[in-house]
N, C-alpha and C positions, 0 to 999 in steps of 0.2 A: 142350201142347208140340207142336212140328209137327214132328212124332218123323223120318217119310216124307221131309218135304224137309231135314228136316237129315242124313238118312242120306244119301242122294243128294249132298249138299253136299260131303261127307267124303269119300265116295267118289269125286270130279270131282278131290278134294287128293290121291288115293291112299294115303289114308291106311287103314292094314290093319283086316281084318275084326273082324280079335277084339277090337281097340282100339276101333272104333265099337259093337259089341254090349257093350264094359263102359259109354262115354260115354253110353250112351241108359239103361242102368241104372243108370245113377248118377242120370239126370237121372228119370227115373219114377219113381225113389226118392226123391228132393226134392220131386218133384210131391205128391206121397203123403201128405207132413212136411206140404205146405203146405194140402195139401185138409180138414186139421182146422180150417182158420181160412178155410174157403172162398174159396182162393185157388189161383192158380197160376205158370207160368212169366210168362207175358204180363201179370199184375195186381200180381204180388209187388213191393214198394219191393225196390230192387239193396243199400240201405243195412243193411236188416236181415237179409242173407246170411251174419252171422256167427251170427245163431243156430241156422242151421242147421249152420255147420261145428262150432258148440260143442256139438251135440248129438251129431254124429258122433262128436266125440271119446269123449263119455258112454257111445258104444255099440261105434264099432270107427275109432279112432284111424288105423289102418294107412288106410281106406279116403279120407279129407278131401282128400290131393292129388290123387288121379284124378279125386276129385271137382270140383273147382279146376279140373282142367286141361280137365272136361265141360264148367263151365259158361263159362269163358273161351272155349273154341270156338263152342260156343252162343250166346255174346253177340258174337263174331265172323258169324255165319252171320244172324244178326236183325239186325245192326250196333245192339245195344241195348249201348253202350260201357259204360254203368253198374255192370254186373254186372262189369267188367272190372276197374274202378277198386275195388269194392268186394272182387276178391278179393284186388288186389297191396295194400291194407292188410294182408289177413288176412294173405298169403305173405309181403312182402319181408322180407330179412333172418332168414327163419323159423329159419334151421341155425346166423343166430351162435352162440350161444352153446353146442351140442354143437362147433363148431368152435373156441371157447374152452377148452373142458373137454378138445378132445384136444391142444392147444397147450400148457395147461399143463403134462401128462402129460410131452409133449414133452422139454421146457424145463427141468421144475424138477422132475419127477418124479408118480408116480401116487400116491405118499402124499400130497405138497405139494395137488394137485387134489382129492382126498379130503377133503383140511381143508377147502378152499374152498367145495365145494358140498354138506358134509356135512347131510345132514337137507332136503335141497332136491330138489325135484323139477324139470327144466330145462321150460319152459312149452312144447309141443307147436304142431305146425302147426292152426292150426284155431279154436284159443281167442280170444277177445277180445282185439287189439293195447293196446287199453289198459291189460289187466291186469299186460303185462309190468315197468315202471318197477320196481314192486315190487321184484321179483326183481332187477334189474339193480342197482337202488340196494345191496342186500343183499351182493353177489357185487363189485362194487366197494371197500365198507368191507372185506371180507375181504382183498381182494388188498391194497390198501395197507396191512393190518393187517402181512400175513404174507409179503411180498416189498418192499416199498417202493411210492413212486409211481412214482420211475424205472422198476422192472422192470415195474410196471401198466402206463405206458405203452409200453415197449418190445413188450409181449404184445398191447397193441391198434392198434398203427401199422401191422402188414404189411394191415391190412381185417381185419375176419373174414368177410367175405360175398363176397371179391373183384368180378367185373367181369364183364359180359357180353365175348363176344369183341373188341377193336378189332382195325382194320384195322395192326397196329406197322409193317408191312416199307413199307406206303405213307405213313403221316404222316414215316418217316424221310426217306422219298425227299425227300416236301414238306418237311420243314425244312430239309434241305441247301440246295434250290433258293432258299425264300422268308428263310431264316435265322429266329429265334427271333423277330422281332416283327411280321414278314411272314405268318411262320407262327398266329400267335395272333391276328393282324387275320382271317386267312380264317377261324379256327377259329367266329371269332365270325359272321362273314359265312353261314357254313356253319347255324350252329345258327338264325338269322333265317331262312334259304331253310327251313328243315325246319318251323320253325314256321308261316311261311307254309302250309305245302303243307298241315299238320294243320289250320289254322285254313281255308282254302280245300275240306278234304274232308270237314269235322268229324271228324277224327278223334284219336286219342289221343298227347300229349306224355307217356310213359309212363302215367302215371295219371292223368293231366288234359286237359281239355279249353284247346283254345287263342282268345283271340279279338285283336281291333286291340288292346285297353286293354295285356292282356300283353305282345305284342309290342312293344310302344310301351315299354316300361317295361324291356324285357330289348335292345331294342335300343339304350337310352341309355346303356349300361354294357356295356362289352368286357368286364369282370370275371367278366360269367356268360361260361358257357362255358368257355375254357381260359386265360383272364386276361390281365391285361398283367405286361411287365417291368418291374421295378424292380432296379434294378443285375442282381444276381446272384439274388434271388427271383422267383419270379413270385406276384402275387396273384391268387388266386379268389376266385370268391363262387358257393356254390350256386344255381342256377334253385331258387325252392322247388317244394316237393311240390304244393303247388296254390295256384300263381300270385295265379289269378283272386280264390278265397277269402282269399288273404292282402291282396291290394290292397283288397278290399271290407270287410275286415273292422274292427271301431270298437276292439275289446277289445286291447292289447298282446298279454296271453296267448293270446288264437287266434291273432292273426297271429304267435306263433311255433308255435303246433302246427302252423299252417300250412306254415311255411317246412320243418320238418323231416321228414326221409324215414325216420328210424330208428324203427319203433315199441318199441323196446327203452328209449327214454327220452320217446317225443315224445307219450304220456301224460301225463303228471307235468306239462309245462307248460299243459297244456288245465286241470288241478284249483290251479295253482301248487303242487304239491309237491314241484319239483324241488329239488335241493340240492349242496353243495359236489362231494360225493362222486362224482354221476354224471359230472362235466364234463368228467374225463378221456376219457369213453366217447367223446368225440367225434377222438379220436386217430382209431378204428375210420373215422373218415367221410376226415379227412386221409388215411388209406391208401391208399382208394381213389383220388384221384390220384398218391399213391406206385407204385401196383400200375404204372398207366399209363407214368408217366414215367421211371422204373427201367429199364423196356423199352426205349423210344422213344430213349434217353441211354448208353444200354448200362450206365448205372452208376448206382449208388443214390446215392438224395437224401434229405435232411430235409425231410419235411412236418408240418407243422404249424397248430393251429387258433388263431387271431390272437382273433376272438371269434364265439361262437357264440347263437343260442336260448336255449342252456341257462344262458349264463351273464348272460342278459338282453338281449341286441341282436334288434337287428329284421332280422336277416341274419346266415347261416353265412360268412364269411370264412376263408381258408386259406392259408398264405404257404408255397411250394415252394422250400428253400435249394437251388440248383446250385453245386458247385467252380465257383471263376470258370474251373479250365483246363478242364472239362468245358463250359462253356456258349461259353466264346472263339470257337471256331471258325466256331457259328452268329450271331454279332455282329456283323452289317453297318452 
C-alpha cells in the first residue's frame, strides 16, 4: 500500500485526521487478510473484495463500511476504478430492507413486521450480493401472504433506498422553459455529454466503465435517461448496471444480471431462479423515478414497471402516469 502518498492525498482533500488514521487501518488491516495468500493492495483481483468484507462480517460487522469507504478512496487516489465498481456491488441498496422492516412497523404495525421477518435475520452490509435473492424471494411470499399484493406493492413504490441528491429547484426551472419534451430531449442530450466525458477520462458511469459501443447503444434511444412522452406517461428504460457486459454478453440470463442494479433480486437471474413472487420487488426500482418526479411536479404520480429482467425481457422499462391537469401546462 502506498500508505505515505495516500495520507498526503487525503490531506490535499482536507479531509480530517482521525478519519485518514482509521482509512489507513482499515486498509493495513486488509493488507494483513491478504498477505496469507501472498498478495496485496496492488496484485489483489478488485473482484474478490467480497471475501474480504464477508469476513469482516465473521469478525466485527460494525467495521465493513469504513472499510468500503477506505478502499473507494484508495481506488480513487491509484485511479484503480475497479476496487470501486467491486464495492457498490457489495454496498448498493445495502439498508433496503432494514428500511422495509421499519416501513412496515410504520404502516401496518410492529406485530404485522414481526410475522413477516420472524425467524430471519436481515442480510448485513458486507456479505455476498448474491446471497441476498434468497431472503427477498422469502420476505416477498410473506407479504403477499399477510397484507395483499396491493399493500406489497404500495410498501415498495415510495424506493426503499431513495436517491442521491438532484438538482429539483433547477430541472423545475428547465421544464417551465423547454416544456416536458424539450425537457427530456436535453435530459437525454445531458446523460450522452456525461458519458462522453467518463468514456474520454476513463472514468466511472457509477459502477461501470463507458466506451463508443455504449454510448452508441444509449444514444439511439431517448428512453434511457428520463424517457420520452406518450400522451400523459412518460416511458423509461433503465441504462443497465454494466452496459458494456450486457451488450457483450451471449447467455439471456447474464444479460439480465447485467441490466439489473438491485442485488436484492439480481442474483436469482444469473443461477435462473427467479420467480413469480419477487417481480413485484421491482415497484422498489419504479420509486425511484417516483422519488424524483413527485418533486420536480409538485405532485404525486403512478410509477410503475411495464417489464422488467425479472420477469424475462432484455430491458427494465417504466411507465410514469401524470394527471393530464398536472402535466398540461408544460405541453407545448
Amino acid at each position: 500500500m502506498k500508505g505515505k502518498e495516500f495520507e498526503q492525498y487525503l490531506k490535499e482533500k482536507n479531509v480530517n485526521n482521525d478519519i485518514i488514521a482509521n482509512f489507513i487501518t482499515k486498509l493495513q488491516d486488509y493488507e494483513k487478510f491478504l498477505k496469507r495468500d501472498e498478495l496485496n493492495l496492488e496484485k489483489v483481483n478488485p473482484e474478490e473484495l467480497v471475501s474480504y468484507t464477508e469476513y469482516l462480517v465473521s469478525k466485527d460487522k460494525d467495521s465493513v463500511l469504513d472499510f468500503l469507504r477506505a478502499i473507494m478512496n484508495y481506488a480513487n487516489f491509484t485511479k484503480n476504478y475497479d476496487f470501486i465498481i467491486s464495492a457498490i456491488d457489495i454496498s448498493e441498496s445495502f439498508n433496503a430492507m432494514d428500511n422495509l422492516f421499519t416501513r412496515i412497523a410504520e404502516i401496518h404495525g410492529e406485530d404485522m413486521r414481526d410475522e413477516i421477518f420472524k425467524d430471519l435475520v436481515i442480510p448485513v452490509l458486507g456479505i455476498d450480493p448474491e446471497k441476498k435473492p434468497k431472503f427477498t424471494k422469502t420476505i416477498m411470499e410473506r407479504m403477499k401472504t399477510k397484507l395483499g399484493e396491493e399493500e406489497t406493492i404500495s410498501l415498495l413504490s415510495p424506493c426503499l433506498h431513495g436517491r442521491p441528491p438532484d438538482d429539483i429547484e433547477g430541472d423545475k426551472v428547465l421544464l417551465k422553459e423547454l416544456g416536458i419534451d424539450g425537457f427530456l430531449a436535453k435530459k437525454h442530450q445531458d446523460l450522452i455529454k456525461r458519458l462522453e466525458n467518463h468514456r474520454d477520462n476513463n472514468t466511472l458511469e457509477f459502477a461501470q466503465y463507458i466506451d463508443d459501443e455504449v454510448i452508441d447503444f444509449i444514444k439511439n434511444d431517448q428512453t434511457f435517461s428520463q424517457g420520452i412522452r406518450e400522451g400523459n406517461t412518460i416511458i423509461v428504460k433503465k441504462l443497465p448496471y454494466q452496459a458494456k457486459k450486457y451488450l457483450n454478453a451471449v447467455d439471456d440470463n447474464m444479460k439480465r444480471f447485467y441490466i439489473c442494479y438491485c442485488p436484492w433480486v439480481r442474483g436469482a437471474m444469473k443461477d435462473n431462479t427467479e420467480e413469480e413472487s419477487l417481480r413485484n420487488f421491482c415497484y422498489c426500482s419504479a420509486g425511484w423515478y417516483k422519488l424524483y418526479w413527485d418533486q420536480i411536479l409538485e405532485h404525486p404520480i403512478k410509477a410503475e414497471p411495464i417489464n422488467t429482467a425479472l420477469d424475462g425481457a432484455l430491458e427494465c422499462k417504466i411507465a410514469l402516469h401524470i394527471p393530464e391537469e398536472v402535466l398540461k401546462p408544460f405541453i407545448k
